[in-house]
N, C-alpha and C positions, 0 to 999 in steps of 0.2 A: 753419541749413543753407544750403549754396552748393552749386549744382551748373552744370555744365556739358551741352549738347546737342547732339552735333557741332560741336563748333567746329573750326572749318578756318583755319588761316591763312598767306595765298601773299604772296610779294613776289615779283612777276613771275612766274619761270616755277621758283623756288625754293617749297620747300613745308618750314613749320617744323614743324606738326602738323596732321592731316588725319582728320575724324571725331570729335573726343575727347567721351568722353558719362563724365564721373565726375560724384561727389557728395559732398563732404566735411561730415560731418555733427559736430554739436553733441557737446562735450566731447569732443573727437579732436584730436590734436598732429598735422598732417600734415609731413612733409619735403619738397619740391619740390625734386627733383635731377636731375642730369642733366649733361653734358658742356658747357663754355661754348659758347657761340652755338646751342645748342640750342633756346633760345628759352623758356626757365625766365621771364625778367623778360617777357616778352610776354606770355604764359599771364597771368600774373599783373597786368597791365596790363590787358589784355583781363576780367577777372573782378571791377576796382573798375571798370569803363567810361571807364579812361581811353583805349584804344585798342577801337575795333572790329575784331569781326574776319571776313575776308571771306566768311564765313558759320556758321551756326549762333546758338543763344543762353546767355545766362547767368539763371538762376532762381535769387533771394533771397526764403527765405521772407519772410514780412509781416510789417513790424515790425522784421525785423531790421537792427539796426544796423551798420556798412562801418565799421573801423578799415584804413589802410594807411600801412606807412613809406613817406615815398617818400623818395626820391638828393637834390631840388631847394635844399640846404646853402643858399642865401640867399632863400627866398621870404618871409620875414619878419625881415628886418635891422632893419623898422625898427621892430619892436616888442621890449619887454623879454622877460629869459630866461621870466618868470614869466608873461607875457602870452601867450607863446606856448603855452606849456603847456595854459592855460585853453582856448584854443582850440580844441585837441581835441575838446572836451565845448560843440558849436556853442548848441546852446538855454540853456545857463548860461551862457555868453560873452555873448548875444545880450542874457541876461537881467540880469547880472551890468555891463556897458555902460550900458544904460537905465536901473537903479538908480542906477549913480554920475551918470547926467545929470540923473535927478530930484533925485539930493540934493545937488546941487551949484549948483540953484537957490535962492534965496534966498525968492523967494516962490513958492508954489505955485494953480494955479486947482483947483477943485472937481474936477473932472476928472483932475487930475494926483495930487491926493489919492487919490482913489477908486484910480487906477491904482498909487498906490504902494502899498496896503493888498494888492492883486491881483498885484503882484510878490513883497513880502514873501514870501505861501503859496506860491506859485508857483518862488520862490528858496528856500527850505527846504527843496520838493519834490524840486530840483532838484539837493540838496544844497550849494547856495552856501555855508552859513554852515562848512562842512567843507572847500572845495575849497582852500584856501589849505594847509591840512595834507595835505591829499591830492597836493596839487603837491611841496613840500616832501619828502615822504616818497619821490618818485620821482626829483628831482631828485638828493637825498643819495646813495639810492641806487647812481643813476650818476654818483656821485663830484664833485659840484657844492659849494661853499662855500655858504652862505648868505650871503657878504656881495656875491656876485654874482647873486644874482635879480632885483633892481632893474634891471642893465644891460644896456645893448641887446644882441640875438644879434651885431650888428658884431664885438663885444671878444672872440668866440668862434675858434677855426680850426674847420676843415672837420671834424674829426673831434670835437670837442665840439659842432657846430653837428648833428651827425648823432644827438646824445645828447638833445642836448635834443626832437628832434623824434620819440625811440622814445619820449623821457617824454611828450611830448603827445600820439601816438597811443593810448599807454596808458591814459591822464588819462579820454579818453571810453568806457574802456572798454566796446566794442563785442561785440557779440555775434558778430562775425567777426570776424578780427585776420590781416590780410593782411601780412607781412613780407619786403621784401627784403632780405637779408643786414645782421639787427638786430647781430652783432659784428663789423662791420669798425670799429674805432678802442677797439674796447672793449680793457680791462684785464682781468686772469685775475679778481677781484674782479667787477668788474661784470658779467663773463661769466658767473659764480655768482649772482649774484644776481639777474637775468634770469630764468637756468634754474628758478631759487625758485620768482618770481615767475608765468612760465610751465604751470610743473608744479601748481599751481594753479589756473589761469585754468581756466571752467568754461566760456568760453564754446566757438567753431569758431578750428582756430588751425590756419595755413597759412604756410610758415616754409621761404624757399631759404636755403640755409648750407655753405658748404665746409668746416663746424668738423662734425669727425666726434667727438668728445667730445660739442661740442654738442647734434648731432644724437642720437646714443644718449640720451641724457639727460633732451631734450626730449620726442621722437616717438614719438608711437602706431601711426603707422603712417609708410610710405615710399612718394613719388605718383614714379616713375621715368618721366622723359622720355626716351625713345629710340624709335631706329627711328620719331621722327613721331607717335610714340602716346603715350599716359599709361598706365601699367601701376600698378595699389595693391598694397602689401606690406605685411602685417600685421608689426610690430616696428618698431622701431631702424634704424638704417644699417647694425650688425652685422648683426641678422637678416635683412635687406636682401641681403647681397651672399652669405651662405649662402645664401640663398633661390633666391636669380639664380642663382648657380652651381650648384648642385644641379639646378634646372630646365633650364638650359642641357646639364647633361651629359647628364639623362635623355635629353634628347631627340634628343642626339648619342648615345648606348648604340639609344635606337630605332630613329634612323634604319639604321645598324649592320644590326642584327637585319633592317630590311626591305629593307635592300641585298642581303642574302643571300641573302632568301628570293626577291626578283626574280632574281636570279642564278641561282636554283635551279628557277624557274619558266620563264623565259624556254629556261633550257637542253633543260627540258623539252621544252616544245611545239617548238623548234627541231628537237629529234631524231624527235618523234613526231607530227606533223602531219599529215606523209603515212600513216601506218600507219592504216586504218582500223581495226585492232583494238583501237588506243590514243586514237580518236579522241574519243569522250564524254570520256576522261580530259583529252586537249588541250582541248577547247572548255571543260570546269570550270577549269581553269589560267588559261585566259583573262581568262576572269572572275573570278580572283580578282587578277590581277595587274591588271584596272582599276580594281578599290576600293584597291588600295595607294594610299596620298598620303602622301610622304615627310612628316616635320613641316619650315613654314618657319624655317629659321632665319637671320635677316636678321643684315647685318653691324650692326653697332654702330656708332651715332654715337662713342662712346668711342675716345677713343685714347691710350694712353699714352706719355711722352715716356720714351727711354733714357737711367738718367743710373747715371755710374759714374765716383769723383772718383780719382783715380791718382796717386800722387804719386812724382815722378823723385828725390826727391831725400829721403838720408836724413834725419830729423829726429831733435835729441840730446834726450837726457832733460830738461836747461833748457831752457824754451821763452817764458817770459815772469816776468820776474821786478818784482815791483812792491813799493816801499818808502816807506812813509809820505805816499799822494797824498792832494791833498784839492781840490776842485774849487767853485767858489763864481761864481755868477750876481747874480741880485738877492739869491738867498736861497742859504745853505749847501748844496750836493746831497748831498756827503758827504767826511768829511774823516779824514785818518790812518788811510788804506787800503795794507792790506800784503798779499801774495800769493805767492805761487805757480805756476805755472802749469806740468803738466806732460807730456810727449808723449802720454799716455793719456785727459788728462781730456776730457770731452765737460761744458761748464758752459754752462747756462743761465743768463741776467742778464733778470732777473723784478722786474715793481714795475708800480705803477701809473703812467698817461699823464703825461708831464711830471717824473717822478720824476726823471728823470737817467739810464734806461737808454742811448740813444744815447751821452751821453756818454762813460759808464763806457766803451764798447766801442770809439771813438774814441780814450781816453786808451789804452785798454791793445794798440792797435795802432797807437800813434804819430802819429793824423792829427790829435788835437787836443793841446795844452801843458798841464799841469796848474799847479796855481797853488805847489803844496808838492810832496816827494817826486821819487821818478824812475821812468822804466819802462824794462827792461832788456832786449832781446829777445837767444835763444841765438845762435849764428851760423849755425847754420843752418836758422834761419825764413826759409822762403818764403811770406808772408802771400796768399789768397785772398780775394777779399774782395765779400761780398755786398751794399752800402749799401740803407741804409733806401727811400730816394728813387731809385730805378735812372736816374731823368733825370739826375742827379748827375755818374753818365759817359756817357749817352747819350746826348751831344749833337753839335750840328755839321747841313751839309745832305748826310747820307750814307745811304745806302742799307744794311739789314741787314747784307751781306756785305762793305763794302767797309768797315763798321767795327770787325767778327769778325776782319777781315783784317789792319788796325791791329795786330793783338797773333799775327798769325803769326809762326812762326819761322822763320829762315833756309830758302828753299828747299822753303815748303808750298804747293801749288800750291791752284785754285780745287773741282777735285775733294776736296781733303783739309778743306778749309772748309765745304764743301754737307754732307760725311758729318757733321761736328758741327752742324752745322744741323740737317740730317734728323733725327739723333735726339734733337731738341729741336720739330721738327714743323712747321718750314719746310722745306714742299718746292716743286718746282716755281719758278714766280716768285715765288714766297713769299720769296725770298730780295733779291729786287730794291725791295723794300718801302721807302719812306722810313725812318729812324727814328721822325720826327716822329708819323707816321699808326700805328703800331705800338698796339695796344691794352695795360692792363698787363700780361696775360697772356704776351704774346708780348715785352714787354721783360724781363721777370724771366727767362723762357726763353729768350731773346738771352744774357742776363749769364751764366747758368748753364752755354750752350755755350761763354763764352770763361771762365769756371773748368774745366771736362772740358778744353781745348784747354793751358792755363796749367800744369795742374797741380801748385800750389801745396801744399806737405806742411802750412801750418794752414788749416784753411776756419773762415772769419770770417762770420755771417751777420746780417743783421737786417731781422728781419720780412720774410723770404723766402716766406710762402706769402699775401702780403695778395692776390695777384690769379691766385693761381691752380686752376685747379677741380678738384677729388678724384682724379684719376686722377695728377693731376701732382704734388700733394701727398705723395698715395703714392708715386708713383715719388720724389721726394726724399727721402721719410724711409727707404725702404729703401734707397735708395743711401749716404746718411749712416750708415746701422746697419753699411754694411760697413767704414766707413774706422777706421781703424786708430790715427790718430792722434790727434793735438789738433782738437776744433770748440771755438769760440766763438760762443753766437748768443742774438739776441733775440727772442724770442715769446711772445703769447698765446693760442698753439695748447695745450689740456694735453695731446693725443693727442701733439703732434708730442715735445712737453718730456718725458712722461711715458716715450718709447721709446727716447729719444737722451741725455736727459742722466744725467750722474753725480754734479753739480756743481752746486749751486746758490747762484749770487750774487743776493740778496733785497735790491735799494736800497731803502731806506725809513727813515723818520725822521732825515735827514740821515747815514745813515751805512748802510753793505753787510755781510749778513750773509752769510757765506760756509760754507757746510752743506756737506760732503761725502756724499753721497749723493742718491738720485732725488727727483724731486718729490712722488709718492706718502709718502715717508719724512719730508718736512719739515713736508707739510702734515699727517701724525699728529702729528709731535713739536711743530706751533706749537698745534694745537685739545689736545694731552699739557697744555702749559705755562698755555694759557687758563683749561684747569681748575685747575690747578693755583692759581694766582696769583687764580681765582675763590674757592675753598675759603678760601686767605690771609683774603681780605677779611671 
């Protein structure tokens, strides 16, 4: 169990959360959510003590053991994939080190014997003679070769280097398990297989995530940062936001109700005040209209961003036509790919890390050459386009607005650039913002105002929700559920894939399988076929 006791925490004269007294107790999936800069990852810094906070305490029961992800992708370069892992689990590191320096001695004193006798139990206990399978088995997991456990984290990028380090959190598995956003860089595969692994864990699991699949799947319960406060919600993210809402209206239907009845009391005493024949009736009026207390209902740190993609320009039934591509690196991605592509389809392009997704999405809107084949686009595609890496176009030493501005059309003044901005949630001087200083939050929501401003009749996207938080999430995928025409895009969201797509392109084992219908329908028909080809056997 982990609990909190007023925790208060100010930067100057800003306040993130004020008083918080929760307690997340043993075999419970918590959510930690909340609007970005809410101060979700503080809370949660402030609860492993890696930040203090400017008052109140944190209480771990006795004995219990602290797992947390942390962001910090190089603080062990210079050890192997497989060393790190170990690490996790500090007393079998600690013990498992000392072992290899005793037996790497050549002669041993009396003493060093004794002590190796006293590590052996010690290392059993600890489970040493297991943890090399225990690594393995998490590493595989998330998607790791075995012929790279040996090599330094170096050989890794940022988004394997963030993989390795959920498997060594896990590795010690801890009696609390502190996560800051455990799927960013993950595969719909490892995203499953997390959840497995999660939905298990017996121990306290406390878990921020913008993956609303995720989250339902995961969570026992939902810890809602807002308004400064921590609020607990029994359920899911689903039962979460019934929850909120429901309570929300209650207390807008009562407020209502006691609006009226002041209206009706005030009017009273108003008329009858003076009358002394009505006057015991005035003086009880009184007193009941001092015990009214509206309910407070505080604005919401939330906010949602307006998005709504329009397209000027009609789109013809051909919209992409692809004939015998094949695309080849060090290794085959995939080859003697033929398509279709047409005004209605909405296809998602699904595979594991390094598969060749980008690619695919590249070739089939022209920005990369394939090595075989051709790609045909209709004549009247106006490509939109969302890149993987938004720094990609977001560059130069220019200011939010004056790079929005870049891509105006003849004759749009600065008032018609602010209203796309605003409904993307730059407002004020918000607009005047470097690029460079822009969080990703607010660059993904920069790109997305100059596609609403473009409007381009195909929206292309890839991995458009890595940095941004539930509210905006939502506003994109219901703005996508209206268009009408062609999407192309890349994600490991299943909520976002499971609402938008019709299509799905699966790269995997050097080659694209191309499934017409939704992602719920492929993954019956792939676990249909496993059985099937199981029975074979």
């Amino acid at each position: 169990m982990i609990a909190t006791s007023k925790v208060t925490m100010r930067f100057g004269a800003d306040i993130l959360f004020e008083d918080v007294s929760i307690k997340f107790t043993e075999a419970n999936r918590y959510g930690l959510i909340g609007a970005n800069g809410s101060g979700k990852s503080t809370f949660m810094k402030i609860m492993t003590g890696e930040l203090e906070a400017t008052t109140g305490d944190v209480v771990i029961d006795k004995d219990c053991t602290l797992g947390y992800l942390k962001q910090d992708h190089n603080a062990f370069n210079d050890y192997s994939i497989l060393d790190t892992v170990y690490m996790g689990n500090k007393k079998l590191w600690n013990l498992h080190n000392e072992r290899e320096e005793l037996y790497s001695k050549v002669e041993l004193t009396d003493a060093e014997n004794d002590r190796c006798d006293e590590i052996e139990y010690e290392y059993e206990l600890a489970g040493g003679y297991t943890m090399e399978a225990e690594a393995f088995k998490l590493l595989t997991g998330l998607g790791f070769e075995e012929s790279i456990f040996e090599d330094k984290m170096t050989v890794l990028q940022g988004g394997f280097k963030l993989r390795v380090l959920l498997a060594q959190v896990l590795f010690g598995q801890p009696d609390i398990l502190l996560m800051d956003e455990p799927t960013n860089h993950l595969d719909m595969e490892s995203i499953e297989w997390l959840i497995n692994l999660l939905q298990r864990y017996e121990g306290t699991v406390v878990v921020i995530s913008h993956d609303r699949f995720f989250l339902n799947r995961v969570c026992t319960d939902i810890a809602d940062l807002d308004y400064s406060e921590i609020k607990l919600y029994s359920g899911n993210y689903d039962d979460f936001t019934i929850s909120h809402l429901e309570a929300k209206e209650r207390m807008e239907k009562e407020n209502k109700k006691m609006d009226k009845r002041i209206g009706e009391l005030k009017n009273f005493i108003s008329r009858f005040s003076a009358n002394a024949s009505k006057a015991k009736q005035a003086t009880s009026r009184r007193k009941e209209l001092s015990k009214i207390e509206l309910n407070d209902i505080k604005p919401s740190s939330r906010v949602s961003p307006y998005i709504r993609f329009e397209n000027k320009e009609r789109l013809g039934e051909k919209v992409i036509e692809v004939d015998n591509v094949s695309k080849t690196y060090d290794k085959t991605l995939f080859k003697n790919f033929s398509c279709s592509i047409g005004s209605k389809d909405k296809v998602a392009i699904i595979g594991k890390n390094g598969i060749g997704k980008t690619t695919l999405m590249n070739i089939l809107i022209k920005e990369l050459e394939t090595d075989t084949g051709s790609v045909v686009h209709g004549e009247t595609v106006n490509l939109s386009v969302f890149p993987q890496n938004p720094d990609k176009i977001l560059s130069g030493d220019y200011t939010a607005i004056e790079w929005l501005g870049g891509f105006a059309t003849e004759g749009m003044n600065e008032t018609e650039l602010r209203s796309f901005m605003g409904k993307m949630l730059f407002s004020g001087d918000d607009v005047f913002k470097k690029i460079s200083v822009l969080s990703g939050g607010e660059k993904t929501r920069l790109i997305i105002a100059k596609m609403m401003m473009k409007s381009g009749n195909v929206i292309v996207l890839d991995e458009p929700t890595n940095h941004l938080d539930l509210e905006s999430i939502e506003a994109l995928n219901y703005a996508l559920s209206l268009v009408e025409n062609t999407i192309i895009f890349v994600s490991h969201d299943h909520r976002f894939i499971s609402t938008l797509a019709t299509r799905i392109f699966d790269v995997r084992d050097n080659k694209i399988i191309d499934y017409k219908g939704t992602i719920d329908e492929y993954e019956a028909k792939k676990r249909d076929d496993a059985k099937f080809n199981k029975k074979k056997k």
